[in-house]
C-alpha positions as CSV (number, residue, x, y, z in Angstrom):
1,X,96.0,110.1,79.3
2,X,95.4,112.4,82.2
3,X,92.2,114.9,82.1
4,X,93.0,118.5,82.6
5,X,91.5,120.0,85.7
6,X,89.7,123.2,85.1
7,X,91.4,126.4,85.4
8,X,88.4,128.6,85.3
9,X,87.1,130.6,88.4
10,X,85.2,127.8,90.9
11,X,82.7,128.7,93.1
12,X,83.5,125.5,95.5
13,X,83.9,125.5,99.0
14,X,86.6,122.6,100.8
15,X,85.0,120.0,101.5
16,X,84.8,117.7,104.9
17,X,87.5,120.0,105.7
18,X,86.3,120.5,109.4
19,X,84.7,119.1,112.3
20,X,82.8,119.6,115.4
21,X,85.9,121.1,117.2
22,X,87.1,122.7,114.1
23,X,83.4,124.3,113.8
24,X,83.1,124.7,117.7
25,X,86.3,126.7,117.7
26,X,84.9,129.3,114.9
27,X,81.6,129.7,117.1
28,X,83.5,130.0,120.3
29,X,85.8,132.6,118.5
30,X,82.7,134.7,117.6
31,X,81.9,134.9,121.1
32,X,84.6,136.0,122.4
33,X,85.1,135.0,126.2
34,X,87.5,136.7,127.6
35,X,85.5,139.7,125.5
36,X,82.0,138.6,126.9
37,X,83.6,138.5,130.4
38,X,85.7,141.6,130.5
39,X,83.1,143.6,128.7
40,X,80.0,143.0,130.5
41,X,80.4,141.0,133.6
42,X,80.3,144.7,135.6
43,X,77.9,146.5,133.6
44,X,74.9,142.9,134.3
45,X,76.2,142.9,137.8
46,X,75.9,146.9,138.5
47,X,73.0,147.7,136.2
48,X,71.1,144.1,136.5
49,X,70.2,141.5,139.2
50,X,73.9,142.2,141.1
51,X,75.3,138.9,142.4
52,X,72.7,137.1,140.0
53,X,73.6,137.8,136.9
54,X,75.2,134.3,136.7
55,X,72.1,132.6,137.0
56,X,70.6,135.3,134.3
57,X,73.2,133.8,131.9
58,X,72.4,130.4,132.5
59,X,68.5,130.9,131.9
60,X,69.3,132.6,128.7
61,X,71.9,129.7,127.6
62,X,68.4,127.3,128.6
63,X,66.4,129.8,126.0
64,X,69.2,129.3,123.3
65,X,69.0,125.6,123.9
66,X,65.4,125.3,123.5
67,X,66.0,127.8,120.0
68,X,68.6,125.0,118.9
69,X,66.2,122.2,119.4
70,X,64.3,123.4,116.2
71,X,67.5,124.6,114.7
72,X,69.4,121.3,114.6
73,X,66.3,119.1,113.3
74,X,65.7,121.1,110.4
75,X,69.7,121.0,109.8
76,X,69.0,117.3,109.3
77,X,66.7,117.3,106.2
78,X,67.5,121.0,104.8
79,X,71.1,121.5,103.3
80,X,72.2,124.1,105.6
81,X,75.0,125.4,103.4
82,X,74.1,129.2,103.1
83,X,72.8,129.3,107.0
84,X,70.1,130.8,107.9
85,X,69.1,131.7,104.4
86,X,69.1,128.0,103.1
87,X,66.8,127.5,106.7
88,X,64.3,130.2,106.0
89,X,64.1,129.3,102.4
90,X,62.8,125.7,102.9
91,X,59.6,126.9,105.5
92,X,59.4,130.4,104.3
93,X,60.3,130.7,100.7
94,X,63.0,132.9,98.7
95,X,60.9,136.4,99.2
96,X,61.2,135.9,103.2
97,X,64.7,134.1,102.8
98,X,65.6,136.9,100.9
99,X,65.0,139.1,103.9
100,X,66.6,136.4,106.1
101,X,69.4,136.7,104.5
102,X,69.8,140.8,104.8
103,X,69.2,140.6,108.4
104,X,72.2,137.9,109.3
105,X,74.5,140.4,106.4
106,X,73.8,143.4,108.7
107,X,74.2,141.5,111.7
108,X,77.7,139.9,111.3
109,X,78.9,143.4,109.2
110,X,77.6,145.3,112.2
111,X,78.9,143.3,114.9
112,X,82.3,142.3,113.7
113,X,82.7,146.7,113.0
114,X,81.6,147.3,116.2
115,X,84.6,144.6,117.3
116,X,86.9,146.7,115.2
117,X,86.1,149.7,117.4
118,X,87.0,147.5,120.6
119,X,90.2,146.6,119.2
120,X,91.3,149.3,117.6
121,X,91.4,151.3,120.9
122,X,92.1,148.5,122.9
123,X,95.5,147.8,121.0
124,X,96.5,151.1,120.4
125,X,96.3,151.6,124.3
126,X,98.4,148.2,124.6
127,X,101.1,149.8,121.8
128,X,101.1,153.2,123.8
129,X,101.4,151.2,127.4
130,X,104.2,149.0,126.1
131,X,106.1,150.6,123.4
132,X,105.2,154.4,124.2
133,X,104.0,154.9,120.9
134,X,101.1,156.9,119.9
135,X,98.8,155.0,116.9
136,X,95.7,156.0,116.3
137,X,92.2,153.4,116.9
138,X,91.8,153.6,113.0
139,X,95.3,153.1,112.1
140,X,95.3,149.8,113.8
141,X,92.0,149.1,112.6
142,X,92.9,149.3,108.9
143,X,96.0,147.1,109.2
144,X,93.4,144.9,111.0
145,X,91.3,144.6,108.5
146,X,94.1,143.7,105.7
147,X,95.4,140.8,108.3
148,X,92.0,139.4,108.5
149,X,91.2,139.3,105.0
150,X,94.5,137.7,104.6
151,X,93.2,135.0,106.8
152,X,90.1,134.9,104.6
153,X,91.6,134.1,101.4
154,X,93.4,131.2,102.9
155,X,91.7,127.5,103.5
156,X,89.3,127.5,106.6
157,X,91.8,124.8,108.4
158,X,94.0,127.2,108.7
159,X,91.6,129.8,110.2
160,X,90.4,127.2,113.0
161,X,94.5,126.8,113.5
162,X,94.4,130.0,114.6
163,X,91.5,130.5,116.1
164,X,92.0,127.5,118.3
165,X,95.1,128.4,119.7
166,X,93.4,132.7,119.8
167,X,90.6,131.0,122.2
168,X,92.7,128.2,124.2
169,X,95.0,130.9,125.8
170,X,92.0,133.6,126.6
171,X,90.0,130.2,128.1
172,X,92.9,129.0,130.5
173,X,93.8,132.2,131.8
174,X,89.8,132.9,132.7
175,X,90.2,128.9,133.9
176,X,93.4,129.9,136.1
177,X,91.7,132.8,137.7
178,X,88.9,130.9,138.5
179,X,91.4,128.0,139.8
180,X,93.1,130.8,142.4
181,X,90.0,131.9,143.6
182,X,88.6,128.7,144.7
183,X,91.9,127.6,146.2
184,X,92.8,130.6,148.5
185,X,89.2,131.2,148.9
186,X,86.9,133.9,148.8
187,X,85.7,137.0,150.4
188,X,84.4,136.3,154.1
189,X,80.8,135.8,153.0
190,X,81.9,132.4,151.2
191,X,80.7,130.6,148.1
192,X,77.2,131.6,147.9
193,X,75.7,129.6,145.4
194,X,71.9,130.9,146.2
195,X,73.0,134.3,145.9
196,X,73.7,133.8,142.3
197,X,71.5,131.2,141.0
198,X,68.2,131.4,143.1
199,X,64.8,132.0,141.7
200,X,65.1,135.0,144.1
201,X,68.5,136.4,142.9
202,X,67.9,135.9,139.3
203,X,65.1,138.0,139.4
204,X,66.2,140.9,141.5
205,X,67.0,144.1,140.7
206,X,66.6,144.8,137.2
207,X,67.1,141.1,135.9
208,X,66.5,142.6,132.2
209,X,69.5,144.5,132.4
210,X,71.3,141.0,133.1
211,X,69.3,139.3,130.4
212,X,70.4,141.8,127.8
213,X,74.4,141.4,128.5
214,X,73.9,137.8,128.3
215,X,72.1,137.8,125.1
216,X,74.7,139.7,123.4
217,X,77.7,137.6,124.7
218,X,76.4,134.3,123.4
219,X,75.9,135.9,120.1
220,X,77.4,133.6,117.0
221,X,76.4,130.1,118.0
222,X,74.0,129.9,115.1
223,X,77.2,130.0,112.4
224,X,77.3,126.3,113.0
225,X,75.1,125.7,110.1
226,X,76.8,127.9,107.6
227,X,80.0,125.4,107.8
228,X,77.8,123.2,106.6
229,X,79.3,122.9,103.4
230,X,83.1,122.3,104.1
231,X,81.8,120.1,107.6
232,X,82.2,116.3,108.1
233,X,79.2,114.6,107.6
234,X,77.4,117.9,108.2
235,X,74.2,115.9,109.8
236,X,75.7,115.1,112.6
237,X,78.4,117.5,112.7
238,X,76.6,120.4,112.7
239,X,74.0,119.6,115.6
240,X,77.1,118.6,117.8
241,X,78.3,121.8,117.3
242,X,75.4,123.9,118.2
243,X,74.9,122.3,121.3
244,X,78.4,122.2,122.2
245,X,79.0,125.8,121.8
246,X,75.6,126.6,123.5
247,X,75.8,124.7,126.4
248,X,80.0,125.3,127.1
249,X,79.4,128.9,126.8
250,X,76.4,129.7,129.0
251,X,78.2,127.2,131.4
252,X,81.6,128.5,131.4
253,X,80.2,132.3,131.3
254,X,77.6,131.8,134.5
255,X,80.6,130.2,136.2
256,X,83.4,132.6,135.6
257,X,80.9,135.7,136.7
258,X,80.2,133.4,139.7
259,X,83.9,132.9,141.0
260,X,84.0,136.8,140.4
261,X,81.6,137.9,142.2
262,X,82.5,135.6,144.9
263,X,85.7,137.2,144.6
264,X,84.0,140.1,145.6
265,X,81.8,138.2,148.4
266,X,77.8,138.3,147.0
267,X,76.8,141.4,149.2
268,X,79.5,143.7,148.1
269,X,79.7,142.7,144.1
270,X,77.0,145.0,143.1
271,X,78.7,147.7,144.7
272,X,82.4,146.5,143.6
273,X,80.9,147.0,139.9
274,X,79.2,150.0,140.1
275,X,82.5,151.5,141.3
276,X,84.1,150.4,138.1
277,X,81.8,152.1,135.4
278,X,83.3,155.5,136.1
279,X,86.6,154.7,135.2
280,X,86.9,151.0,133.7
281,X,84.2,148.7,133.6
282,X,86.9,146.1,132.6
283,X,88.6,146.4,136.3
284,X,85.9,144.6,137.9
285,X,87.3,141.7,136.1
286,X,91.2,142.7,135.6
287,X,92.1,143.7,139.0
288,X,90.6,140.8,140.6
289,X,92.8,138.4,137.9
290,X,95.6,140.6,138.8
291,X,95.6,140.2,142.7
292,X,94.9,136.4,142.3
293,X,97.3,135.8,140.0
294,X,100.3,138.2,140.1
295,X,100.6,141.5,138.0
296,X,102.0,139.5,134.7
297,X,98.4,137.7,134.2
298,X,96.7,141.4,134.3
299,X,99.3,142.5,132.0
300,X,98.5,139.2,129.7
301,X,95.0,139.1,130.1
302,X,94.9,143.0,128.4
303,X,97.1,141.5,125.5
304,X,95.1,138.1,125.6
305,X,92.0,140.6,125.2
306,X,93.1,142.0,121.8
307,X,93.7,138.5,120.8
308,X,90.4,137.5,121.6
309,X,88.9,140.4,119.5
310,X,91.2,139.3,116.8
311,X,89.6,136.0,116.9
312,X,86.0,137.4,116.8
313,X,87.1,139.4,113.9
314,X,88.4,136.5,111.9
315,X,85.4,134.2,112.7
316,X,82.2,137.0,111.7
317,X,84.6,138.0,108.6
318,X,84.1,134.2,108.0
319,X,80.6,134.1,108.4
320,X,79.5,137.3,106.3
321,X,82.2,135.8,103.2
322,X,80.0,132.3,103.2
323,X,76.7,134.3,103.4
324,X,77.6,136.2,100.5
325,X,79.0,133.0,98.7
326,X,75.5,131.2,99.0
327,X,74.0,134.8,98.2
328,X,75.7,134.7,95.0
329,X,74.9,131.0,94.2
330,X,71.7,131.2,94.5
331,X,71.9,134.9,92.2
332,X,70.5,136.8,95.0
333,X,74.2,139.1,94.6
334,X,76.8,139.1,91.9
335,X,77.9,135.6,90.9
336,X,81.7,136.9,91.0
337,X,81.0,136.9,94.6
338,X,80.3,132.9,94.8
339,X,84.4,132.7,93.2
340,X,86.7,130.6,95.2
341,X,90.6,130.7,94.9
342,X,92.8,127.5,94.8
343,X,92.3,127.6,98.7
344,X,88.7,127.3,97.6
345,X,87.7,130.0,100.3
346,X,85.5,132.7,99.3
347,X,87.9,135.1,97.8
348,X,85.8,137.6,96.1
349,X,83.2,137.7,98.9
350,X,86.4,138.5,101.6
351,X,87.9,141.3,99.3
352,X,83.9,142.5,99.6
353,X,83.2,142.2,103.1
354,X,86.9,144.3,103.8
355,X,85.4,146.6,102.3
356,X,81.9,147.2,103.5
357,X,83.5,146.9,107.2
358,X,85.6,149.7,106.1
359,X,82.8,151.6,104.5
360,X,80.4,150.9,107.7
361,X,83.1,152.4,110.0
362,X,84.3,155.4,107.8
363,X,81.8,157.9,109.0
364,X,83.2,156.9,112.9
365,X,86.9,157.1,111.4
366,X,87.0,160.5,109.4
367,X,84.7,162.0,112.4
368,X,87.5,160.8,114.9
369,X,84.4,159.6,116.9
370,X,85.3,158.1,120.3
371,X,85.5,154.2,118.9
372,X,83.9,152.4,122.0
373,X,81.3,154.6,122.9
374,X,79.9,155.4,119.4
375,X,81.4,152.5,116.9
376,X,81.4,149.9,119.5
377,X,78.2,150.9,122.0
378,X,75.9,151.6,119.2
379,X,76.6,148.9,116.3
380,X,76.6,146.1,118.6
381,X,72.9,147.1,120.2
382,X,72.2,147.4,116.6
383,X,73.2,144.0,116.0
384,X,72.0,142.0,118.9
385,X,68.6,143.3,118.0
386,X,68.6,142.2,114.5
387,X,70.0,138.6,115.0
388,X,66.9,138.2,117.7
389,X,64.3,139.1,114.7
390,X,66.9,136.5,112.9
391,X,65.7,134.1,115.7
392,X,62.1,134.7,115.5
393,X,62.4,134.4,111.8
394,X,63.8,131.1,112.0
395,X,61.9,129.6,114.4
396,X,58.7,130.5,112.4
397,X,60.2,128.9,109.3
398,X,61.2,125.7,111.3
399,X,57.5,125.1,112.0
400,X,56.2,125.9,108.8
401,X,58.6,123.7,106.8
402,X,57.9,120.6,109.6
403,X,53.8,121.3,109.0
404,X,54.3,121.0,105.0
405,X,56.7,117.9,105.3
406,X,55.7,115.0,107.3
407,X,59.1,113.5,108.6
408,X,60.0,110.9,110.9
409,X,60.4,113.5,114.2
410,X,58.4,114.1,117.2
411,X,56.1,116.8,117.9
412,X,58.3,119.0,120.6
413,X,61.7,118.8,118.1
414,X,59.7,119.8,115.1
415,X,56.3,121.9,116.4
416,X,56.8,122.5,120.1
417,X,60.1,123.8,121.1
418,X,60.0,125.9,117.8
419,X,56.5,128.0,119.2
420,X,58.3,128.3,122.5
421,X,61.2,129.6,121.1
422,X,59.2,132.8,118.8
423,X,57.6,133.6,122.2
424,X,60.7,134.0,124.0
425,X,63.0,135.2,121.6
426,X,59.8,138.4,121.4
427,X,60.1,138.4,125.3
428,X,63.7,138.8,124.7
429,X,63.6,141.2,121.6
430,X,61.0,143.2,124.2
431,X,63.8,143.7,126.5
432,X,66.2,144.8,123.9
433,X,64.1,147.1,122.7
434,X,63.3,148.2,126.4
435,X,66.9,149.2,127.2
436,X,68.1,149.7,124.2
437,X,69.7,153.1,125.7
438,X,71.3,151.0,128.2
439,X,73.0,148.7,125.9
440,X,74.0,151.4,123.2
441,X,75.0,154.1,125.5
442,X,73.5,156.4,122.8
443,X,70.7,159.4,122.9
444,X,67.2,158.7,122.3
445,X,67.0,160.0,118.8
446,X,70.3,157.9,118.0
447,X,68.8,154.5,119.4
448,X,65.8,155.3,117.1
449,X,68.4,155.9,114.0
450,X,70.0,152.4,114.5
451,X,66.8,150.6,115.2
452,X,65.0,151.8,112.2
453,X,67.6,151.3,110.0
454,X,67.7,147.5,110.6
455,X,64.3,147.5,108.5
456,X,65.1,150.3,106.2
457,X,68.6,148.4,105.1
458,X,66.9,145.2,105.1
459,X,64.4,146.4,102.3
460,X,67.0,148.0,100.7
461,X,68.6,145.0,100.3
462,X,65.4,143.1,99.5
463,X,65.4,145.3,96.4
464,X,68.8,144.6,95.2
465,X,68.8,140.8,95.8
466,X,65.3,141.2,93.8
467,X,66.4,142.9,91.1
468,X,69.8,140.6,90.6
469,X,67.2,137.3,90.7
470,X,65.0,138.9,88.1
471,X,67.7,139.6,86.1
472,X,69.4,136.0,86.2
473,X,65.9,134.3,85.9
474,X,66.4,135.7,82.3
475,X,69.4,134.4,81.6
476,X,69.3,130.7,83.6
477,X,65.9,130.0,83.3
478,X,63.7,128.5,86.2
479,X,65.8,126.2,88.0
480,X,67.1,128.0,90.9
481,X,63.6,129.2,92.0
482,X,62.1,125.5,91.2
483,X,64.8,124.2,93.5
484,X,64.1,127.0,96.2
């Protein structure tokens, strides 16, 4: 006699359903390469340390690194599922976890709109190039937005399917660029390593400018931990992961911008780029790709660039649905929220993130507001800064858990590369701050808008996740706060 499985809403996640390609796949997605590379390679070169800005990458990839040192020990005696949240909670407790958790909400919802601004008017040029037809950024944006919650609702294999094979193509294209260069050389002044990654070149010019691009294209590496849940032996997993993804990117990203800038020959870069941000910042990559590798790869690289957006999109859409899962579990939101489908993927938590995105941007999309400048420029500076407090947070919580739980773990893992990390993630939230114009594009009164509102949203939220807690602690009794 066979037991009947349940047929009742679930709130389980698939489990050992990836590993640490599957997971490095989803981080590398949320980055965005050919994005990263496109997008800011001329603006750090122009505005920053000139021909090094690669080495500016690298030294921020080395500050991640020391961030993840902390970040992967505590992964190996907390249960990560939930992410940052679940992280916070153990050293910092639900109140502060609580506000953890409403920082990394804004965050992704912020970043991945302002990624919908990117790709809404970077596809409906591509439509309008190729098929002479006029759609407008929000039109695309919408259908966007339905394809990516499709996506959502499905099971997370599938989603690193496609993500893979998103990020493979935008890799090997940047990989073949870099190829042609090398082999039919570069401009007469040679490889100059030293003119990219010296002490000296790293900190000339206005290194901070350089620092703050590379901050913001690394972004997403810490969504390691929030597979936790549907990983592989997610101890060992997870760790692999984050470093992986760290170390790849800030390599592959400090390279790339080195073979283009050699391109360019290391005296003449700065200038190259600064000749690029009055019509198309992108070009200082673009053109270069095109004259190495034939007009076709230009012509893919702009299609391969909406792909990679796509890819970014699906991966924070993933990362917001699991926060809001683990939100719910814990009764910090509405426990309809923690539902899975028979995919068991978060189906009530994608339907609501579709629509918050939507909401976010529907002040940018009934004003007809330019979509890169405003929706783009200003919700990404919004969200670089918040994920950096994010950091801090974390790192605070990492030491404080370690100094109220003696564990078998040395000092620097547990104590030491933690304390390094809060100071330079403040140095680094410093420079944010600093140029915060500069990476927005936005007036001073704006910039002041989006940075105050990280706080004021984040208590908002505070509020709301309070007064859902209170009101299940009636109902459920003690045990979820005794376990927190």
């Amino acid at each position: 006699m066979s037991v009947a499985e349940p047929t009742g809403p679930t709130t389980t996640l698939r489990k050992d359903a990836v590993g640490v390609v599957g997971i490095l796949f989803f981080v590398l997605s949320a980055q965005a390469p050919l994005t990263g590379i496109v997008g800011a390679a001329a603006l750090a070169v122009a505005l920053g340390n000139g021909a090094g800005a690669p080495g500016a990458y690298l030294l921020v990839g080395l500050v991640i690194i020391l961030f993840a040192v902390g970040f992967t020990t505590i992964t190996r005696y907390v249960d990560s599922v939930g992410g940052f949240y679940a992280l916070i909670r153990a050293g910092l407790g639900v109140s502060m976890a609580r506000i953890g958790s409403w920082l990394a909400l804004i965050t992704y919802n912020t970043i991945q709109a302002a990624m919908y601004g990117l790709f809404g008017a970077t596809t409906s040029a591509l439509i309008d190039r190729y098929l002479h037809v006029d759609v407008a950024w929000w039109v695309v944006v919408l259908a966007t937005v339905a394809l990516v919650y499709a996506f959502g609702r499905r099971n997370i294999e599938v989603g690193a399917r496609v993500m893979a094979v998103l990020v493979s193509a935008e890799v090997a294209i940047l990989l073949a660029f870099a190829i042609g260069v090398i082999v039919r050389g570069s401009a007469p002044q040679g490889f100059d390593i030293a003119a990219s990654f010296g002490p000296d070149a790293i900190v000339a010019g206005a290194p901070g400018i350089a620092v703050l691009f590379a901050i913001a294209s690394m972004f997403g590496f810490e969504s390691t931990a929030i597979y936790a849940g549907e990983a592989r032996d997610p101890q060992r997993t997870v760790p692999r992961a984050t470093y992986l993804s760290v170390s790849l990117i800030a390599v592959f990203f400090a390279f790339i911008m080195w073979v283009a800038i050699s391109y360019y020959g290391a005296g003449g870069a700065q200038e190259a780029a600064l000749g690029t941000l009055a019509t198309d910042p992108g070009d200082f990559v673009l053109v270069p790709i095109g004259a190495v590798l034939g007009g076709w790869a230009a012509d893919l690289t702009s299609v391969l660039l909406c792909t990679s957006l796509l890819a970014g999109l699906l991966a924070f859409h993933n990362i917001v649905n699991r926060y809001l899962h683990a939100m719910a579990e814990h009764d910090e939101l509405p426990r309809q929220l923690s539902r899975t489908n028979r995919h068991q993927a978060p189906a009530v938590a994608a339907a609501a993130q579709s629509v918050t995105v939507v909401l976010v941007m529907a002040w940018f999309m009934i004003g007809d507001k330019n979509p890169v400048a405003t929706l783009f420029g200003w919700l990404s500076g919004t969200a670089v800064a918040a994920l950096v407090v994010l950091y801090v947070l974390v790192s605070v919580s990492i030491i404080r858990y370690f100094r109220s739980h003696r564990v078998h773990a040395n000092l620097w893992t547990t104590a030491v590369a933690p304390a390094v990390s809060v100071v330079l993630m403040l140095g680094e939230l410093y420079i944010i701050v600093k140029n915060f114009q500069t990476l927005t594009g936005g007036s001073a009164t704006t910039c002041a808008v989006l940075l105050w509102s990280v706080p004021a949203v984040t208590l908002l939220g505070w509020m709301v996740s309070t007064a859902f807690r209170r009101r299940a602690h009636g109902v459920v009794g003690t045990a979820v706060e005794t376990a927190a």
